[in-house]
TIFI-500929 format. One line per 8 residues: number of its first residue (from 1); their letters; for each residue x, y, z of C-alpha. Coordinates in Angstrom, 2 decimals, always signed. Example, Ala and Ser with C-alpha at 12.3 -4.5 7.8 and 13.67 -1.06 7.14 Angstrom:
BEGIN
1	AS	+12.30 -4.50 +7.80  +13.67 -1.06 +7.14
***
This chain:
BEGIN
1	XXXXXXXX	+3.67 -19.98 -7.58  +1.38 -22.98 -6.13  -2.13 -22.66 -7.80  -5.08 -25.00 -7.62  -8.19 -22.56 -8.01  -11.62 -23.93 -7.08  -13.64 -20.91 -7.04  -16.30 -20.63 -4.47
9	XXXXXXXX	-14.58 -23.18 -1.88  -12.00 -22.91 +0.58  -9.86 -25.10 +0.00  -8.37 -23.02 -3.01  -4.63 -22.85 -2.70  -2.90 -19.56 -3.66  +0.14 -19.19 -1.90  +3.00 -17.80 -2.92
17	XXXXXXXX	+6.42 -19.09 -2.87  +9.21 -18.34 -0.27  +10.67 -14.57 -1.20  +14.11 -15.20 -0.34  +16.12 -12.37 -2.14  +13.67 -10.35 -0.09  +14.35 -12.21 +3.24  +17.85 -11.72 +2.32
25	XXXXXXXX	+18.12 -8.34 +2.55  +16.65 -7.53 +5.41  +18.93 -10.54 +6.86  +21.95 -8.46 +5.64  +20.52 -4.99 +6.66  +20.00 -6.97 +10.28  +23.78 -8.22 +9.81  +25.48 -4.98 +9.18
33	XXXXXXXX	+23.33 -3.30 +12.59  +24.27 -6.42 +14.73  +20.28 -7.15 +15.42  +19.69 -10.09 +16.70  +15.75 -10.07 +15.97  +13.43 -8.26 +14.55  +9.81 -8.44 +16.82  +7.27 -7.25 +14.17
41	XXXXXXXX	+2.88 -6.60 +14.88  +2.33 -3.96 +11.96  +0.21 -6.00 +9.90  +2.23 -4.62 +6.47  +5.72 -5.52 +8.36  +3.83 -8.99 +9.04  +3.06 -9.84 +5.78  +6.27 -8.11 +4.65
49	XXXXXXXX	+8.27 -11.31 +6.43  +5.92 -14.02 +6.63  +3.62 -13.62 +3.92  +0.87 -13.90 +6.16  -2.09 -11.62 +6.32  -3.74 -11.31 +9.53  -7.08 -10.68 +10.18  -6.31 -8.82 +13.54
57	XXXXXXXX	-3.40 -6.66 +14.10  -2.74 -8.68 +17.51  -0.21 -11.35 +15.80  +3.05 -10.99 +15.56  +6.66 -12.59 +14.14  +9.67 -12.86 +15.60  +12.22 -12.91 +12.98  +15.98 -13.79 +13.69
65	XXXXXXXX	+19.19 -12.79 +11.76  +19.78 -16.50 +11.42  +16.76 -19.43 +11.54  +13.49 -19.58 +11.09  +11.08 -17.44 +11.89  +8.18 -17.65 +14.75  +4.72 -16.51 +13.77  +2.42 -15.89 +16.93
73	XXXXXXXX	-1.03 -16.87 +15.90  -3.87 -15.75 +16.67  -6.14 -19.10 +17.09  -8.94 -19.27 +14.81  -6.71 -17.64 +12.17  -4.39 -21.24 +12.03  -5.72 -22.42 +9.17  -4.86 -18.93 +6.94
81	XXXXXXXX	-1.53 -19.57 +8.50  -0.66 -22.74 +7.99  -2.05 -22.22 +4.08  -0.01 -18.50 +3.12  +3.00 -18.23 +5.45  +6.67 -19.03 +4.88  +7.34 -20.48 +8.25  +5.58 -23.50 +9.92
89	XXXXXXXX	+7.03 -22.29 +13.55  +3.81 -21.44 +14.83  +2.59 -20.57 +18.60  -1.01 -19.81 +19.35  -3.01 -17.90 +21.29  -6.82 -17.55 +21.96  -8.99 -14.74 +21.63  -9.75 -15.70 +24.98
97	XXXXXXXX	-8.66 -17.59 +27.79  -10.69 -18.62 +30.96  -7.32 -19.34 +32.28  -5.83 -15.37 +31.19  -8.81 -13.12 +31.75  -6.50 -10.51 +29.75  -6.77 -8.95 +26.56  -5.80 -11.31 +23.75
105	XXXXXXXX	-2.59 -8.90 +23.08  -1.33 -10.01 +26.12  -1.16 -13.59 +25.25  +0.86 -12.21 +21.37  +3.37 -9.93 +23.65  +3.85 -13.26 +26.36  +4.27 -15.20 +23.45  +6.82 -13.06 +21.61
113	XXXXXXXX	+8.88 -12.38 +25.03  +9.31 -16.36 +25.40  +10.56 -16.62 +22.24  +13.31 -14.39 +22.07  +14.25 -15.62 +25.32  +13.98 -19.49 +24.66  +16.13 -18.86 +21.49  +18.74 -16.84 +23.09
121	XXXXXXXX	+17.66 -13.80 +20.89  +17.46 -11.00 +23.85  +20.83 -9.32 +22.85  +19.90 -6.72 +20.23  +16.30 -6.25 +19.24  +14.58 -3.99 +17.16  +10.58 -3.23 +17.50  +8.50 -1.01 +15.74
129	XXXXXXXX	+9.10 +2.32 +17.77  +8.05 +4.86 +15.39  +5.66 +3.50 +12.61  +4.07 +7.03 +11.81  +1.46 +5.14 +9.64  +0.48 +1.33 +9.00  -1.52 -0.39 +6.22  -4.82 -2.26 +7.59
137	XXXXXXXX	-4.92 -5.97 +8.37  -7.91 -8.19 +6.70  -10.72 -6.35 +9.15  -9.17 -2.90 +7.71  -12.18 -0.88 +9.27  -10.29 -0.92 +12.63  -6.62 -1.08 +12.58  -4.91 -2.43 +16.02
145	XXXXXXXX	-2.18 -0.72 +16.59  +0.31 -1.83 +20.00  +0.09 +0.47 +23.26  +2.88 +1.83 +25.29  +3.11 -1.07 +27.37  +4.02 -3.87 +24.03  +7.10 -1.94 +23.82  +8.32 -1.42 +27.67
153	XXXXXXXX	+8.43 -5.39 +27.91  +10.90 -6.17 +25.41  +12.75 -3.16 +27.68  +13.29 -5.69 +30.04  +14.50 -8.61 +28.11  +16.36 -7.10 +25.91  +20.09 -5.87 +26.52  +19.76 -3.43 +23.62
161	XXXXXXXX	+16.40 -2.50 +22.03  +16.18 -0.08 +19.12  +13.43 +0.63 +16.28  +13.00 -1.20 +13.25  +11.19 +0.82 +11.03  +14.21 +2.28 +9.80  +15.79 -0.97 +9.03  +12.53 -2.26 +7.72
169	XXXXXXXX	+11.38 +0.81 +5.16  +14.97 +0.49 +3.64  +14.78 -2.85 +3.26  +10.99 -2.48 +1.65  +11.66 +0.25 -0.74  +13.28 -2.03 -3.23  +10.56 -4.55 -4.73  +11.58 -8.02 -5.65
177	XXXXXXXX	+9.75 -9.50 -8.32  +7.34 -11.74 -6.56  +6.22 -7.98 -4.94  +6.25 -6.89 -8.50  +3.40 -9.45 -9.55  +1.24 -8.89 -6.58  +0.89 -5.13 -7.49  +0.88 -6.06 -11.03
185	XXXXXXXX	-2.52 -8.30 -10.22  -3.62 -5.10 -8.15  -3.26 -2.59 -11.30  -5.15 -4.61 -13.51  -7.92 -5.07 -10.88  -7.83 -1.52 -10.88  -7.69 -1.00 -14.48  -10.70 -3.29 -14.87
193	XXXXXXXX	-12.91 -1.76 -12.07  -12.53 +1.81 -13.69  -13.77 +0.58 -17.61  -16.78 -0.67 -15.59  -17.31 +2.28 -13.49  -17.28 +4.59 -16.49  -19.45 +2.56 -18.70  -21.90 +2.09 -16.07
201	XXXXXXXX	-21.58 +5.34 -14.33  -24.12 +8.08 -15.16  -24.72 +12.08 -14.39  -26.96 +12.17 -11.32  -25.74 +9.20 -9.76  -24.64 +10.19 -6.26  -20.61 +10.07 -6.09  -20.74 +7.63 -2.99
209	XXXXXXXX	-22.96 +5.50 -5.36  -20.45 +5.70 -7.73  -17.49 +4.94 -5.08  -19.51 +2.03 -3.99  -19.62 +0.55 -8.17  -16.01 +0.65 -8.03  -15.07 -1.11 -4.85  -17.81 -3.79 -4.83
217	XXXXXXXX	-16.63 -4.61 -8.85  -12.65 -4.98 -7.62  -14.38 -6.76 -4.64  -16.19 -9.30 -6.75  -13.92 -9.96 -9.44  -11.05 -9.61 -7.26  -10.94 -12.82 -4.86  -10.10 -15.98 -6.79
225	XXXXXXXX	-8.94 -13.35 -9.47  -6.92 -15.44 -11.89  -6.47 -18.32 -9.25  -3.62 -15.71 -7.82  -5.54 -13.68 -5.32  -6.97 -14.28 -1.83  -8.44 -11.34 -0.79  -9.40 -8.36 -2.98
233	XXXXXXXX	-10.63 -4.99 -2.21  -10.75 -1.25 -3.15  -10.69 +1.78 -1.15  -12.03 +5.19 -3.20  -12.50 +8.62 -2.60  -15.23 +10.36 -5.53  -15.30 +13.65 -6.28  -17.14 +15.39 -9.31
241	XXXXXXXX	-17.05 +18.82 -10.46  -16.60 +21.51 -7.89  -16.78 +18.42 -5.13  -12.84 +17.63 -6.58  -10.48 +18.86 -3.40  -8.19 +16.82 -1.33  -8.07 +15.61 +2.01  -12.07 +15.57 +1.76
249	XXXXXXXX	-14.56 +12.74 +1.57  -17.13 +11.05 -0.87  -20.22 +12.76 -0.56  -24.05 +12.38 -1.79  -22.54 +15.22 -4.61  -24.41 +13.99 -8.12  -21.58 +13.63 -10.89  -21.59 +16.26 -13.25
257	XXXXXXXX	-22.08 +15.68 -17.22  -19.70 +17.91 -18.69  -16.94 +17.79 -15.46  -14.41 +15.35 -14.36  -15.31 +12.85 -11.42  -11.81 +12.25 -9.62  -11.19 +8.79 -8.21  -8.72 +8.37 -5.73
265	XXXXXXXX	-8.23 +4.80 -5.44  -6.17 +2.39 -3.31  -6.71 -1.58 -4.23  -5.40 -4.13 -2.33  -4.62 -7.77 -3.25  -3.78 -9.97 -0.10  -1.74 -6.96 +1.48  +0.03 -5.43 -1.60
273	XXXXXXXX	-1.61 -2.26 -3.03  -1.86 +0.42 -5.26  -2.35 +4.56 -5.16  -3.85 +5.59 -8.15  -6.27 +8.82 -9.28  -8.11 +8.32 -12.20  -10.68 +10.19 -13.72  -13.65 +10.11 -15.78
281	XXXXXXXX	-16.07 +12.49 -17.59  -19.57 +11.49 -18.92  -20.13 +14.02 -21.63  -17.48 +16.60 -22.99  -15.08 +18.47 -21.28  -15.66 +21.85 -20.36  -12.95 +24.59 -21.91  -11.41 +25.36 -18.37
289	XXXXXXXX	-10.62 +21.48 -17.84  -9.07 +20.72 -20.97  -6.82 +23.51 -20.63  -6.35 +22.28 -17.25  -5.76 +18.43 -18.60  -3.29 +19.20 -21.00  -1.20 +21.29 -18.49  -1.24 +18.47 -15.69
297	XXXXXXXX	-0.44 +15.80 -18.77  +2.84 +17.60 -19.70  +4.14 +17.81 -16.01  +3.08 +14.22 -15.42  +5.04 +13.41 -18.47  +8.21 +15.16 -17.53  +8.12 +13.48 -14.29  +7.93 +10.50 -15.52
305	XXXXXXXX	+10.54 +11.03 -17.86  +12.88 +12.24 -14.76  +11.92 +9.59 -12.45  +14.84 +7.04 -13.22  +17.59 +4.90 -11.58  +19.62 +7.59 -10.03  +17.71 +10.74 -9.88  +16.81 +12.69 -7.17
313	XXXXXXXX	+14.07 +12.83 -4.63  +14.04 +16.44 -3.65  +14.64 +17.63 -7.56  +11.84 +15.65 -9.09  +9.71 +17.48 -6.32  +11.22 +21.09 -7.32  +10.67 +19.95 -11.25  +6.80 +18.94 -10.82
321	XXXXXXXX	+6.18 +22.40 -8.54  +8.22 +24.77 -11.10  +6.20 +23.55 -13.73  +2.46 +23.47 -12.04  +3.70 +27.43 -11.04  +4.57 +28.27 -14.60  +1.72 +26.74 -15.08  -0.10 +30.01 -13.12
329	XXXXXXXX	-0.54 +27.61 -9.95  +1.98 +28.47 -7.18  +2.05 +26.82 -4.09  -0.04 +23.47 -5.79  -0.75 +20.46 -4.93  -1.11 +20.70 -1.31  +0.04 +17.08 -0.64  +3.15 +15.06 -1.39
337	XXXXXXXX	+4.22 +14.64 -5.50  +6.12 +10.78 -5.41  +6.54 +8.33 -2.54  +6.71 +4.67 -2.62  +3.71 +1.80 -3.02  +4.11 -1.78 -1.73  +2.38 -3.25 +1.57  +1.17 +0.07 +2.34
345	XXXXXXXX	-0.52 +2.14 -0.06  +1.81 +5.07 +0.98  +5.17 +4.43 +1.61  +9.29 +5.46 +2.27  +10.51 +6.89 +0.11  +8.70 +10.07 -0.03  +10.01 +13.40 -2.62  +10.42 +16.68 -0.53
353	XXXXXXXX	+12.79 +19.35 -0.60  +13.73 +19.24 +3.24  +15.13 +15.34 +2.04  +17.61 +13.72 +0.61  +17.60 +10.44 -1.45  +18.04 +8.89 -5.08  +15.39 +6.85 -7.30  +16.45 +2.94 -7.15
361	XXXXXXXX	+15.97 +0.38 -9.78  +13.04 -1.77 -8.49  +11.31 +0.86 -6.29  +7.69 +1.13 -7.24  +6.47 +5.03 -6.95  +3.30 +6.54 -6.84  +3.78 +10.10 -9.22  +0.40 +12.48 -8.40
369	XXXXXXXX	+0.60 +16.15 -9.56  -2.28 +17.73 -9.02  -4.18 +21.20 -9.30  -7.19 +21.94 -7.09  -8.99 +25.41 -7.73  -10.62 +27.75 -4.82  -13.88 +27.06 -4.50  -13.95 +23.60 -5.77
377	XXXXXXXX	-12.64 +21.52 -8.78  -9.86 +20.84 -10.25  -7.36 +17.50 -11.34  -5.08 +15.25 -10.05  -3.28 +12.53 -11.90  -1.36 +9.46 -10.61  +0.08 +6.22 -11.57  +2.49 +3.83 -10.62
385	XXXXXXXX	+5.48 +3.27 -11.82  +8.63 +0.56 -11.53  +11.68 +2.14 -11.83  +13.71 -0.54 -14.24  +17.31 +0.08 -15.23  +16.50 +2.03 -18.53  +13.71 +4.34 -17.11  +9.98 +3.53 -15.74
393	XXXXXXXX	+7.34 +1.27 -16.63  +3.68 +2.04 -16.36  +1.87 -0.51 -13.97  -2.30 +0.28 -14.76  -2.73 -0.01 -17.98  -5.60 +3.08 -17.61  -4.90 +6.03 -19.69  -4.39 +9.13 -17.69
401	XXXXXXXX	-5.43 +11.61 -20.51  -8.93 +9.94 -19.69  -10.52 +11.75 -22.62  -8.89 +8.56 -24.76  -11.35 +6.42 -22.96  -14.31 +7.74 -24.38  -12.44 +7.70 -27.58  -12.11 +11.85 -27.77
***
């Protein structure tokens, strides 16, 4: 990897180097469905190809089965172009044009339709049809996502047009290891940013002061971290005490002395991220939650132990429920046990019983079970793991019996 860090400036160069085993095999998944190109705006499925990280979600790639690539540019973005992505075959277009009183997405789609066409690449294409979700671009307040119309257009230059995702999500489940470092550099962030939350975090703080600790620390450290990273930044949820749930949001809830605070926590370096929960607890325990600790421990510890090369999806789902019911939980958590982490922070493949599918060597998975109690409170627990070819391996470095971090 190229790396000439000058903090502070710039001109600091921290790109990485052409992923071609992963380039590869989405070439040979494109191959064996006879598509002729792949027309990508996702900003995940962007960076996925190009390495390029857009700071709008109106740019796009057009990537062929053979050839280099096109990236279509948005204008003032050239220069974060020209310095992170894999292909030099750029087109641009302006935010706006007195010439095109359109909306810039309709210079990207004109763009992308000459292309395929001046490159004789109209035969078989395959578009996002059916993204269900997408990770953020660079803005990540306000993800762009294509209209009804993006899609129609390559209708009509296309002889055959079909959806990508599929192609693309089985090409991204398996990480190669340049992936593997980027989410390695994202763990530790996130390893670091929760020993400074819990040494500096104290009962009464509100949680969404607490929330804000964490992010601006992975924020500030983050870009220029090790001369590796571009672009740093966390995304939490805080709850403490009876505030723990899911699906709910960081409120003005002071953190408890003798209760967990649960972080759910998504950090993202230049695209790649992670999906952690971790917890902390400023004081001791309460009875209830250590009972409740060691429970969650030993069925996050079987999972892990299941979760190999091989293994199934829709069992390791069965095994984590069983066990929370014998537990004297039925029916918990309410929200998915294992699915895959890379450019998104939640990702194919996913563990349910209504699926199918087998644990690969080189996925990365998110395992979260969790317990949450009427009325408020409760655990979750979560880590990310690399499936290897002997078993797992632990990416944060963050203890998930949290009790060891304040050396109980």
């Amino acid at each position: 990897m190229r790396s000439e860090p000058h903090f502070g400036s710039r001109k600091t160069v921290m790109a990485w180097p052409l992923d071609e085993s992963k380039l590869n095999r989405v070439r040979a998944l494109m191959k064996d469905q006879d598509v002729s190109a792949l027309v990508v705006r996702a900003p995940d499925n962007v960076l996925y190809l190009t390495n390029y990280w857009c700071m709008k979600g109106y740019d796009a790639v057009v990537f062929p089965r053979e050839g280099n690539p096109t990236l279509i540019v948005l204008e003032p973005q050239l220069a974060d172009a020209q310095r992170n992505s894999w292909t030099q075959d750029f087109k641009l277009f302006k935010g706006y044009d007195d010439r095109d009183p359109r909306p810039a997405p309709f210079r990207s789609l004109d763009l992308a339709l000459d292309t395929l066409k001046q490159r004789g690449l109209t035969d078989k294409v395959a578009v996002e049809l059916n993204m269900g979700t997408q990770s953020a671009d660079r803005m990540v307040g306000e993800p762009t996502t294509p209209t009804q119309f993006f899609f129609d257009a390559f209708r009509k230059v296309s002889r055959e047009l079909v959806d990508a995702t599929p192609l693309l999500s089985e090409a991204r489940a398996i990480k190669t290891p340049q992936e593997i470092e980027r989410m390695r550099l994202a763990n530790e962030l996130a390893a670091l940013a929760m020993d400074y939350t819990r040494e500096h975090m104290k009962p009464g703080m509100k949680e969404s002061e607490v929330g804000g600790m964490y992010e601006g620390f992975v924020h500030g450290l983050g870009v220029g971290y090790k001369g590796k990273v571009e672009m740093a930044r966390a995304f939490t949820l805080v709850w403490s005490g009876k505030g723990i749930a899911t699906f709910t949001a960081t409120g003005d809830r002071p953190i408890q002395e003798n209760e967990p605070t649960l972080f759910e926590i998504w950090v993202c370096v230049d695209g790649y991220w992670t999906d952690l929960t971790k917890n902390a607890c400023p004081g001791t325990l309460t009875a209830p939650y250590q009972k409740l600790l060691d429970l969650l421990l030993r069925v996050f510890n079987e999972a892990v132990q299941f979760a190999r090369d091989g293994a199934s999806f829709p069992e390791l789902d069965r095994l984590v429920r069983a066990r929370i019911t014998e537990g004297g939980y039925p029916g918990q958590p309410s929200h998915a046990i294992c699915h895959g982490v890379g450019a998104r922070a939640h990702e194919p493949p996913f563990a349910h019983q209504a699926g199918t599918g087998t644990i690969k060597k080189n996925m990365v998975l998110a395992i979260e079970p969790g317990v949450y109690w009427p009325g408020g409170g409760g655990l979750r627990l979560e880590d990310n793991f690399l499936i290897t070819g002997s078993g797992n391996e632990k990416l944060c470095t963050d203890p998930d019996d949290f009790r060891r971090a304040y050396g109980h």
